[in-house]
N, C-alpha and C positions, 0 to 999 in steps of 0.2 A: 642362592641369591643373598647370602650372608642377613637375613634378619630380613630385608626388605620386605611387604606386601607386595607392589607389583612391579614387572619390571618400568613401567613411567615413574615410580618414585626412586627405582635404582638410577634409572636415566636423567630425573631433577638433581638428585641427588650428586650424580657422577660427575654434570654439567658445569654444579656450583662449586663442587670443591676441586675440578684442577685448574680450574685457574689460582686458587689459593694454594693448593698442594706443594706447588715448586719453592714457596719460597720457604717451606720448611725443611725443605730437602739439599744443602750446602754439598758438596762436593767432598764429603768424608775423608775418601782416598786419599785428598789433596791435602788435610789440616791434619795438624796433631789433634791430641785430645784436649789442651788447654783452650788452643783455638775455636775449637767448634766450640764447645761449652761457651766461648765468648761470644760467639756466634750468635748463636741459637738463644742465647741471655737477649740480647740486642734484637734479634728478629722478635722473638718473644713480645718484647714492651714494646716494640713498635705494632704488632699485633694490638695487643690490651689496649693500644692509644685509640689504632685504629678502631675497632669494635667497643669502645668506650668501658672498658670492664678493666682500667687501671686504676689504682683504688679502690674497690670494693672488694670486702671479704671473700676469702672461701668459704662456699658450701662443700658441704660433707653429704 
């Protein structure tokens, strides 16, 4: 169950993150490696906008 307690928290769990999942996931196959890295930079900060965790330090 990879870490999980039970399988309702695999299944809360599983629920909430594909709807988020896809949009980390670009079409590889399709881009060079400069591309994604642009990509994935852009999907990134638009994440941190969304979840408000743009600007604030890393924790270690």
């Amino acid at each position: 169950m990879k870490g999980f307690r039970s399988t309702g928290a695999a299944q809360r769990f599983l629920a909430a993150f594909s709807g988020i999942s896809r949009r980390f996931r670009p079409h590889r196959h399709s881009l060079s490696a400069t591309h994604y890295r642009a990509e994935m930079s852009i999907r990134l900060a638009i994440w941190d906008h969304i979840t408000g965790t743009a600007g604030l330090p890393a924790t270690a």
